[in-house]
N, C-alpha and C positions, 0 to 999 in steps of 0.2 A: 796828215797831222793828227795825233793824238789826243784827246780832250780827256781830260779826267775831272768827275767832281767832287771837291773836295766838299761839298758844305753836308749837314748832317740829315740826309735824305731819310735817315730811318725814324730817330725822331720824328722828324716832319710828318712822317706816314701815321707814326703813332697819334701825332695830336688831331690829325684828322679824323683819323678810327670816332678817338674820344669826341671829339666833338659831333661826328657822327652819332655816338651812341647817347649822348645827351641830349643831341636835338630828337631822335627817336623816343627817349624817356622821357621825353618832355611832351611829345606828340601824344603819346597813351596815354600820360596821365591827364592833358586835357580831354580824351575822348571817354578816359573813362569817367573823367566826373563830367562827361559829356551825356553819357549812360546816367548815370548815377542820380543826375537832376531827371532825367528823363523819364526815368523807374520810378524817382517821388513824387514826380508830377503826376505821373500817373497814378501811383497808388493815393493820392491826396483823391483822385477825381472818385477813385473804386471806392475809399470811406467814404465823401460826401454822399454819393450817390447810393451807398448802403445805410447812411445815416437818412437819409432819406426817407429811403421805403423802409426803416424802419420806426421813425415817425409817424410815417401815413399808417403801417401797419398798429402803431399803440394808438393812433386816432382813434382810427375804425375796429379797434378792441375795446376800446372804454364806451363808444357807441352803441356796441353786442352787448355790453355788460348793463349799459344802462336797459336795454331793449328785455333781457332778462329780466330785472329787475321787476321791469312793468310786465313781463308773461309771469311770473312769479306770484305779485299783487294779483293781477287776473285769476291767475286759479286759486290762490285764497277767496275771493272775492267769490269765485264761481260753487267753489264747495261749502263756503258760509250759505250761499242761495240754495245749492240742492239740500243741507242738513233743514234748513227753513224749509222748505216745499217739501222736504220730507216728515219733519216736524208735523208741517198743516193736514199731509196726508194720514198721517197717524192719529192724528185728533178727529179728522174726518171719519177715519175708518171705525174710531172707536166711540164715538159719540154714543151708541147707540147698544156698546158692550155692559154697562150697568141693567139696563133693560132686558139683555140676553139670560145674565148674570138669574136676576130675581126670576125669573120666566123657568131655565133651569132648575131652581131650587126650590120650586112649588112642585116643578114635575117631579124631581127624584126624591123628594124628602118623603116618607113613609110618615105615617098617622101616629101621634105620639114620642114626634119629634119637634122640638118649639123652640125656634131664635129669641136670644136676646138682643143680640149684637150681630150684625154683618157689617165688616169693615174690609175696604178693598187702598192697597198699596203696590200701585206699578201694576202686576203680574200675579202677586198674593192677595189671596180673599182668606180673610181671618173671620171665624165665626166660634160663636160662645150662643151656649141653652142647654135644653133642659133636655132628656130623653125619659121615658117609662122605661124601658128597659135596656141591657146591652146589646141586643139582638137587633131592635129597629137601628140602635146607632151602625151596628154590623150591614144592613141592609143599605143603610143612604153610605155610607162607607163605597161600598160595594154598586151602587149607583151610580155616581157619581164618579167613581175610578172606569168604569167600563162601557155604560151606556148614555154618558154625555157629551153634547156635540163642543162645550164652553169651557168645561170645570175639568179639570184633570192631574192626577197625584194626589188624591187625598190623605192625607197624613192624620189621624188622632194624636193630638197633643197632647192632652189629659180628658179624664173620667172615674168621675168621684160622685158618691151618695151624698146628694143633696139636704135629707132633711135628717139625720141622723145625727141630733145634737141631744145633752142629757134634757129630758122631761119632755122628749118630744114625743105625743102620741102615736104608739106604734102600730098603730090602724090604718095609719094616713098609708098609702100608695106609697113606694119607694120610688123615687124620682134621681135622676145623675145630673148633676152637671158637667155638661164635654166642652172641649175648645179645639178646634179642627182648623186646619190648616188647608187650603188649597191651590195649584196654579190655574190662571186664566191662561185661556187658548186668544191668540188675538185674530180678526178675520182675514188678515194673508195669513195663518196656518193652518187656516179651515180647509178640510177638503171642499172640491167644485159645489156639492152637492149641498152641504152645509155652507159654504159661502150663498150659496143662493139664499136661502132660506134667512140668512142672516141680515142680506138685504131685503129679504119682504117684510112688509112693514109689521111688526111686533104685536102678538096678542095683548090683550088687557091682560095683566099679574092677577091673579085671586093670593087673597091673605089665605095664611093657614093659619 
């Protein structure tokens, strides 16, 4: 006996394909937004977790920064102190430099040379009198540029005839008036030998 069948088998096959291939496309598309939450989740955990340590990290920067701040203060602090102790040590050192000063300019000043004024600024000794002649001012010039341990650079500033006004007796001695200029050596730029000396305790000055 012969069986044939008439109902429409190919159709039929077709909608099972399809419904095959939907429930497949429907299978991925859960797996992938299966994936998808999975990958957010995770990347949610990898921001926290970088927001994190990047917290701790700006903590413990504005900690350093404060920490600076205070080694900062400190070393103002520290070099306000040393320019002080350097300060006291320059007053100490020089205490004793006016005394050197006159002590100086007793020895070198030649006979017929006479201060009116000695005036000392910082490093500069300004000095104003009288000379007899060009010569002796030539000599303490000449002194005091080479053979002193305190006084150094002497400069002539001016020198002019002092008594040479009309009616003035021209008998009298001709006398100059100079104004001299000079550096002070301070005693850290003394040599050893001179530094010593500098700390021995100072002769009495003789006037001239």
């Amino acid at each position: 006996m012969i069986l044939i069948n008439l109902l429409p088998h190919r159709e039929e096959k077709r909608q099972r394909r399809k419904a095959a291939f939907y429930a497949g496309l429907g299978l991925a598309a859960v797996i992938g937004a299966g994936v998808v939450a999975l990958w957010f989740g995770v990347l949610q955990q990898m921001i926290s977790n970088q927001q994190g340590r990047n917290n701790f990290l700006s903590a413990e920067i504005r900690k350093l920064e404060a920490q600076i701040k205070d080694i900062a203060t400190l070393r103002a602090e520290i070099e306000a102190l040393k320019a002080r102790q350097a300060a006291v040590e320059n007053l100490q050192l020089d205490r004793n430099v006016p005394v050197h000063i006159l002590n100086e300019l007793v020895r070198h000043t030649p006979e017929g040379v006479y201060f009116t004024s000695v005036r000392q600024d910082g490093q500069v000794l300004n000095i104003t009198g009288v000379s007899q002649t060009n010569e002796r001012m030539s000599e303490f010039l000449r002194n005091t540029g080479n053979n002193s341990a305190w006084l150094t650079k002497p400069e002539l500033i001016e020198i002019k005839l002092a008594n040479q006004q009309p009616g003035a007796n021209r008998n009298l001695p001709r006398l100059f008036d100079f104004s001299v200029r000079l550096s002070v050596k301070r005693q850290q730029d003394q040599s050893p030998p001179a530094a010593e000396a500098a700390s021995a305790p100072a002769p009495a000055v003789a006037a001239r």
